[in-house]
N, C-alpha and C positions, 0 to 999 in steps of 0.2 A: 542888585539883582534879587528878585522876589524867588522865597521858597515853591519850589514845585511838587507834583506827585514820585520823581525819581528821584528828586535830591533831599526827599523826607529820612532823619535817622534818630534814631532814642539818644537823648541824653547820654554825654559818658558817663558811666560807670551805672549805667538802670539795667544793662544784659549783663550778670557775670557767667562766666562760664562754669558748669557740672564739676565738683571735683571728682575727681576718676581715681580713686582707690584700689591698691591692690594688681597694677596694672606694670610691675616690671621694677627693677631697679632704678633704670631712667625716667624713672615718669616722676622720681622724687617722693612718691609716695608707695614704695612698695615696701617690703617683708610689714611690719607691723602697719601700715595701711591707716597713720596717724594715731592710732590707739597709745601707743607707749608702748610699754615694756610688761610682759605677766598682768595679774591680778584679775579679777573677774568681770571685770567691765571689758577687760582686753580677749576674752574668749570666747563673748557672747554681745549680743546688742544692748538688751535693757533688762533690768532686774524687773521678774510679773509685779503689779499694783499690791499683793499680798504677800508678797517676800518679807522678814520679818532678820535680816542678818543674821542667819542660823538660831534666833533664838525660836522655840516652840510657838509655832502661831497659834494664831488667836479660834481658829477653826478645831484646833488641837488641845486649845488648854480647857478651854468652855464644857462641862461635862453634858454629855447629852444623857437626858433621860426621856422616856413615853416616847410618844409618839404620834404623828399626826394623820388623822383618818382623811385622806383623799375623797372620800366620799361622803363625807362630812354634807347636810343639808341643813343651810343657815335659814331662820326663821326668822325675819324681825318683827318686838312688837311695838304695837303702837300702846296706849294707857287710852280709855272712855275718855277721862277726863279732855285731853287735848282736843277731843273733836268737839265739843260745847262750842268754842268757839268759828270754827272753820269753816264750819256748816250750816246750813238753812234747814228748818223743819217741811221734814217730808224726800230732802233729797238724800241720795243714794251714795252709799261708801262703798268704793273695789279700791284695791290695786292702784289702776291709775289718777283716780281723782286724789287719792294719800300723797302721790308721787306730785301730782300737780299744784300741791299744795305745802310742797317743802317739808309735808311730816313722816317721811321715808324716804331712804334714800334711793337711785336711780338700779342700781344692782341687787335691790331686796326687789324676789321674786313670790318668795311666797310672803304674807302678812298674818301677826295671830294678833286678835282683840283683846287686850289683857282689863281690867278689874279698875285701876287703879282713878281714881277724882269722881267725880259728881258728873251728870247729867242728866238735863232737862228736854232736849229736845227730842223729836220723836224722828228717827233713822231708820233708812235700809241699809242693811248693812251685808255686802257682799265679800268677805272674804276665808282665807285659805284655813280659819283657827280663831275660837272664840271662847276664850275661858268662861266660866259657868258664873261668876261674880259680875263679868262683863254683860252676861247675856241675861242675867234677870236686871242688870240697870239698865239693857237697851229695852226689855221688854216692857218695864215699869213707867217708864218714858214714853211707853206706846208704840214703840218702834220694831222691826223683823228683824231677825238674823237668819242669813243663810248661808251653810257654810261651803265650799269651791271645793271641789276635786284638786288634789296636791297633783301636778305633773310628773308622771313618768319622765324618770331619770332616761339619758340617751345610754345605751345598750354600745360598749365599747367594746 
């Protein structure tokens, strides 16, 4: 006789049933509710991921000192020298052409021009900060600097 739609049933033993803790004397699992007997595991579920067996955690021994300025406004910079290569003479440096170009990262907001290597080609250079070492090699190169309005901070 072939299986049908009402005589379909799981595997034995693939449904087990809930155990039901805590639920009577009769149920075989009541007063201690399979835990045992005392101890701390038996008066609570799980010890927190930072529990430490009473020894002084790690949160507690580390000394803190300073402290950290939440309003902190990060700067990154980039160095002259790395744009020699990235760039074509004549074209234009912001923000996102750095970013599209892998020499800043995705979360630098603002950009400052810093001093550091050689350059020859001649740049606009559009961003947020432009150290004075920086800006006489852009200008010797023939190139503009102009420098971007930093964004207001959002007013919380």
């Amino acid at each position: 006789m072939g299986t049908t739609l009402e005589t379909l049933q799981p595997p034995a033993g693939a449904r087990k049933r809930r155990k039901r803790v805590g639920r009577g004397i009769g149920s075989r699992r009541g007063k201690t509710s399979t835990r045992g007997v005392k101890g701390q595991l038996a008066r609570h579920n799980q010890m927190p991921d930072h529990f430490e067996g009473g020894q002084n955690p790690v949160q507690r021994r580390i000394p803190k000192r300073g402290f950290v300025n939440i309003h902190r406004v990060e700067i990154h910079g980039v160095n002259v020298g790395r744009l020699e290569g990235a760039f074509a003479a004549g074209e234009s440096v912001t923000v996102d052409s750095l970013h599209a170009r892998g020499l800043v990262p995705k979360r630098a907001k603002l950009v400052k021009l810093l001093g550091e290597g050689e350059l020859k080609t001649r740049l606009d250079i559009q961003l947020h900060g432009v150290s004075e070492s920086a800006k006489q090699k852009i200008e010797a190169a023939g190139g503009s600097v102009r420098v971007l309005a930093k964004p207001e901070p959002d007013a919380a």
